[in-house]
N, C-alpha and C positions, 0 to 999 in steps of 0.2 A: 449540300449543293443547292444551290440558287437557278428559281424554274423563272422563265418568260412568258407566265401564264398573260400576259396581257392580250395577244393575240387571239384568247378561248375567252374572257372573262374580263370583258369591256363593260358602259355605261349604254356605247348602245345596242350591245347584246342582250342585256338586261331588257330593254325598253320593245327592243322587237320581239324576244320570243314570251314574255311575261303579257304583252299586245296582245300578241297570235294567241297564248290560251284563254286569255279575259273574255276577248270576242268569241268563244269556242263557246255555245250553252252546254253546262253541263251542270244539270240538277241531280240530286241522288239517284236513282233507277234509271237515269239517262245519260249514259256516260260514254257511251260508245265515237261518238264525231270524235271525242277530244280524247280518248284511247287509242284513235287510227291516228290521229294527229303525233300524239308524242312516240309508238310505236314508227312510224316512217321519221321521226327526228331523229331516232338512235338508229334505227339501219342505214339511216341515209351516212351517218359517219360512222359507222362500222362498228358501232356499240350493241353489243349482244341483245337482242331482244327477242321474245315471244311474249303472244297470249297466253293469258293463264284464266280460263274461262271457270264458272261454277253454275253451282243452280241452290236456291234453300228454297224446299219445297212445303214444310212447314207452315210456314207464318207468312211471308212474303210475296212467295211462287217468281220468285225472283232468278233472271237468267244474268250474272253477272261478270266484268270482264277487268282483269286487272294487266298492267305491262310489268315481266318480270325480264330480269336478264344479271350475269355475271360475270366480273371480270375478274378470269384468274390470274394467276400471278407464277412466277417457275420454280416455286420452291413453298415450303414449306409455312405459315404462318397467320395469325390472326383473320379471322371473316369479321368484315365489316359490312353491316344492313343499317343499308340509310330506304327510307319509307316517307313517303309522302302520299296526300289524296288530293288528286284533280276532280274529284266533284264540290261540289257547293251548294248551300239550301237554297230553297226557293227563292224567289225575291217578292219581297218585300212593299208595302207600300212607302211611299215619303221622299224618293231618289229625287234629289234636283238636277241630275242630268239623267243619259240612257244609262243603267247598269251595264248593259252587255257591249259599250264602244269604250274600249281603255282612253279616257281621256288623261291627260298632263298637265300639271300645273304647278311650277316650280319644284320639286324633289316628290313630291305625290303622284303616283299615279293608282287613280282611281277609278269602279268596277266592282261587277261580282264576283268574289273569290280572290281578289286581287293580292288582301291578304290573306285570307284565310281557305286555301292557302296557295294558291295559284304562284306566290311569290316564292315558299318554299319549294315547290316541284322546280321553278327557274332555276335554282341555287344546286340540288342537283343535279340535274341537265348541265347546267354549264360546267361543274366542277370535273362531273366524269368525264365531260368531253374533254377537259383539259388535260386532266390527269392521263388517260388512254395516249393524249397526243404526247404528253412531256414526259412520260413515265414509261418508257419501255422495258426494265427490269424490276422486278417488284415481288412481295412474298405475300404470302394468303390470300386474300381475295375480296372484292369487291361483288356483293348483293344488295342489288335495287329493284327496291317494290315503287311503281306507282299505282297507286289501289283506287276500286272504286264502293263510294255506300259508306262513306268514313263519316259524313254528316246526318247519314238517316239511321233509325232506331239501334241497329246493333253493330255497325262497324262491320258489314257482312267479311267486305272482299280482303282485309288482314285476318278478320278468324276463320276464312276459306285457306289460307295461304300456312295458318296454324295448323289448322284440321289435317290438310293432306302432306303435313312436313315439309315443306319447301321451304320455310323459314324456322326449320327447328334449331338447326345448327352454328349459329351465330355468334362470336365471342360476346359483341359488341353492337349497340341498334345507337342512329341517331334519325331522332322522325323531327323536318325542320317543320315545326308550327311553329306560329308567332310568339315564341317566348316573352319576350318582353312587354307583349300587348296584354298578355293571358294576368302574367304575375304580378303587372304593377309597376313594372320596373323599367331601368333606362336599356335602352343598346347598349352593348349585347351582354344578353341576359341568358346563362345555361342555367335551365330545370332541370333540376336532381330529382324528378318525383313529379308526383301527380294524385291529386284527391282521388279519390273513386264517385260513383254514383250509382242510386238504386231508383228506379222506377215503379211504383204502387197503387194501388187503386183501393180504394175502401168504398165498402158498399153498406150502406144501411137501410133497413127496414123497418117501417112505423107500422103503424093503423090508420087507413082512411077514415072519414067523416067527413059529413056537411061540413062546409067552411060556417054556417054561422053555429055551430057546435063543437068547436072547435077542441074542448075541451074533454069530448067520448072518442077523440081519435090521439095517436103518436106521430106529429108530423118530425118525418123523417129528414127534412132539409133544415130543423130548426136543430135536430139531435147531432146534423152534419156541422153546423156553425159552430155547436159547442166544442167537436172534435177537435174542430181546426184552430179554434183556439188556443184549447188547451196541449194540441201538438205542437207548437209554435212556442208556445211557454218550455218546452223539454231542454232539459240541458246536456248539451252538448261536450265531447269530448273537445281537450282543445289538443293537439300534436304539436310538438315540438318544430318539426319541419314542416309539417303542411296545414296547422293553424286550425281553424274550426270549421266543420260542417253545416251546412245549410238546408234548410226544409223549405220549397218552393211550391205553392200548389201551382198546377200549370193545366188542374181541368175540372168542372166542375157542371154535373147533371140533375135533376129532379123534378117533379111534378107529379101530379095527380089526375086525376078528373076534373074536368070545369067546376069551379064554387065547388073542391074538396080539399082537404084535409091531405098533405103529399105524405102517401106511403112508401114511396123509393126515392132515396136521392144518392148521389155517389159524388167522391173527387179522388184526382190523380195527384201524387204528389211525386215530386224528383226532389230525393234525397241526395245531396252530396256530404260525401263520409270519408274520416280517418282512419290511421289503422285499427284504433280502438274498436271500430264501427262495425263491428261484423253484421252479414244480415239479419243474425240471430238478435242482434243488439238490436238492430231497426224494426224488428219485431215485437220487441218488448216493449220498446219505447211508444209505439202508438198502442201496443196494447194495455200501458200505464196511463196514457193519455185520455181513452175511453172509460177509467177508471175513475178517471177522476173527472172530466166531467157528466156521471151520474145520470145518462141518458139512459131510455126507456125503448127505444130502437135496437135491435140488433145489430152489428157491426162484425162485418166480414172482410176479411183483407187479402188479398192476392199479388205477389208482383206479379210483374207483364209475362206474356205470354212470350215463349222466346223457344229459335230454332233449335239450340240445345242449351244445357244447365250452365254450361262454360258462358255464356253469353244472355243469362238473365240482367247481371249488373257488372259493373266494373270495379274490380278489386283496384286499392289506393297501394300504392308502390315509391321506395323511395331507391337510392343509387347511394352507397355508402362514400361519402366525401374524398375518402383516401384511396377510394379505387384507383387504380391507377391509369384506364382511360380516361377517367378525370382528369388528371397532372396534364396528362398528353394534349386534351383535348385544352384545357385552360393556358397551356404553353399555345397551341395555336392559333388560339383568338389575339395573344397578344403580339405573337408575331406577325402574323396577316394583317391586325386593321393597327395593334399598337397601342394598344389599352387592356384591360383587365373585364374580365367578363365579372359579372355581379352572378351572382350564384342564390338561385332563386325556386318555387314549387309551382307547377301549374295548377290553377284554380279550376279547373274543369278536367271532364273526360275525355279521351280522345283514344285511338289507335295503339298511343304510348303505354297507355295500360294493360292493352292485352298482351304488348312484349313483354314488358316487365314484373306482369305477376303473373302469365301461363306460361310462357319462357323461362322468367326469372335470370335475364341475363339482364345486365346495366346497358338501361336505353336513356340516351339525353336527349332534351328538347330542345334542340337551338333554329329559332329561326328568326327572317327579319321584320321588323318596326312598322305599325301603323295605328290605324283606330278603325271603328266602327264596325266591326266584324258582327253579323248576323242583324246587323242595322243598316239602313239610307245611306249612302256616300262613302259606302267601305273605300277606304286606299293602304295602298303601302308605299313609305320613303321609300327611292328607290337606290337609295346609296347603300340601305341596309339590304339591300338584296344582293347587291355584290361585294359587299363584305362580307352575306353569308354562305356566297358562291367563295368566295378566297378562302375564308377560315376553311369550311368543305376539303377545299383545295389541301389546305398547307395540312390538317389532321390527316387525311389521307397520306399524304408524303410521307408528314414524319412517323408515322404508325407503319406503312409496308413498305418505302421505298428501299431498297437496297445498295 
């Protein structure tokens, strides 16, 4: 059966409500404006919603809010969890226009979060709304998370939504991030998977000294340079489907006393890993690396401190090809837009990991086209966004309509 979604899933539906959340600030721990926002856009058409509130008192002391809601179906059949995050990092320096006024400029429309991922939350919003209006009989059910803290340290508001079960139940997860922006790849691009990533800090310990004797002390930031070195030389696993991991230092500390000799220095590094990788592996690996370069400092390592064990780091997870929401899901991208989706691995962490390796149900990553994500002049095409408001659309259909 052939739906009229054209009246749910226009170009300028796209451009006003993808608008309306651009202008919406929403940085990680402040998510709230633009939670009341997309909550009063699903009650206002009669799409199921509540708050789903938490708190991580741990690490954070964080009080946070995500919009949950489902649509059932009259009969028996598959749950489908589509998951998105309306918050966005900080911003940046370097913007050549305002980040927070969606500005237009032939197929771009650019902003913070605009792709990443402000354009996927649009692509749900308008698909449910479609489906809700064109789909009155249907079997299983429809579950949509818009979560919030998806950009800051731990992913709180999906491993709140894991923690108390609300998303245990799921045949099937599709979280629309910028696939194709992530992987490399043209539109439209479905990720079967996703790297993992570990977060770590090494901390070393010399012996102070006068700086002009430099030689009766262990300076600790020159034993830290060799580390880093020779962690960076480590060889890496390579994975079949999701390619090699990466060693990023992303912080680094030290010093001493004035004219001394540095006895503490410390750096962070963010491991991205395969399945090879476990964290026992990332353990070894710099503790072979302090091996070998031969310093005289002690060296102590700790990943990050984290609200509980499930959410130290992100396990790497892949979706077996022959699944069969695969088939489904690659049959609808080709009917919706008419081409063939490129089948591809997300190069980073996100949300998708925590479905797909503490769930361990098959989550794909589809969402639409742009650049500059977590940089100056982020935008998103905005034809990829209602293409991946359609495909949304036609997966849905052809998965529960009846």
């Amino acid at each position: 059966m052939r739906y009229d979604k054209a009246r749910y899933i226009n170009e300028n539906m796209v451009e006003l409500l993808l608008a309306e959340l651009v202008e919406i600030p929403s940085p990680y721990f402040l998510e709230k404006d633009i939670m009341d926002f997309i909550y009063g856009w699903l009650t206002e058409r009669d799409l199921p919603a509540q708050y789903h509130h938490y708190y991580e008192g741990k690490v954070t002391k964080y009080n946070g809010i995500n919009i949950v809601g489902t649509l059932k179906g009259g009969s028996s059949g598959p749950t489908v969890l589509l998951n998105g995050h309306a918050d966005t990092v900080n911003q940046c320096e370097g913007w050549s226009r305002d980040p927070l006024r969606a500005s237009i400029e032939d197929n771009r429309l650019y902003g913070l979060g605009a792709l990443d991922m402000k354009s996927g939350v649009t692509a749900i919003l308008l698909a449910l709304n479609a489906f809700k209006q064109l789909v009155p009989r249907f079997k299983g059910q429809i579950q949509y998370t818009i979560v919030s803290d998806e950009e800051g340290p731990y992913g709180l508001g999906t491993d709140a939504l894991i923690l108390d079960g609300t998303i245990g139940k799921a045949d099937i997860a599709v979280v629309t991030e910028p696939s194709s922006a992530f992987s490399g790849r043209t539109f439209p691009c479905l990720c079967l998977g996703a790297r993992g990533g570990w977060n770590y800090t090494v901390t070393l310990t010399g012996k102070a000294s006068h700086a002009a004797n430099p030689e009766l002390g262990i300076n600790a930031i020159s034993d830290a340079a060799r580390v880093l070195l020779e962690l960076e030389k480590s060889k890496m696993c390579h994975d079949e489907k999701l390619g090699r991991g990466d060693i990023s230092v992303i912080g680094i500390a030290g010093g001493g006393a004035a004219c001394s000799v540095a006895d503490r220095a410390s750096f962070t590094v963010f491991r991205h890993s395969v399945r090879e990788e476990s964290r026992d592996y990332i353990e070894q690996e710099l503790h072979q690396a302090v091996i070998r370069a031969k310093i005289q400092s002690t060296a102590v390592f700790s990943f990050r401190d984290a609200p509980h064990s499930a959410c130290v780091g992100f396990d790497p997870y892949i979706v077996d090809e022959g699944n069969p929401y695969v088939d489904v899901f690659k049959a609808s991208v080709q009917e919706a837009i008419g081409c063939k989706a490129e089948t591809g691995y997300f190069s980073s962490i996100g949300d998708f990991n925590y479905i797909g390796s503490r769930l361990k149900i098959p989550t794909l990553v589809f969402g639409p086209h742009g650049a500059n994500y977590h940089m100056p002049d982020e935008y998103v095409e905005l034809d990829s966004v209602k293409k991946t408001a359609d495909v949304l659309f036609t997966f849905l259909v052809k998965l529960l309509a009846e």
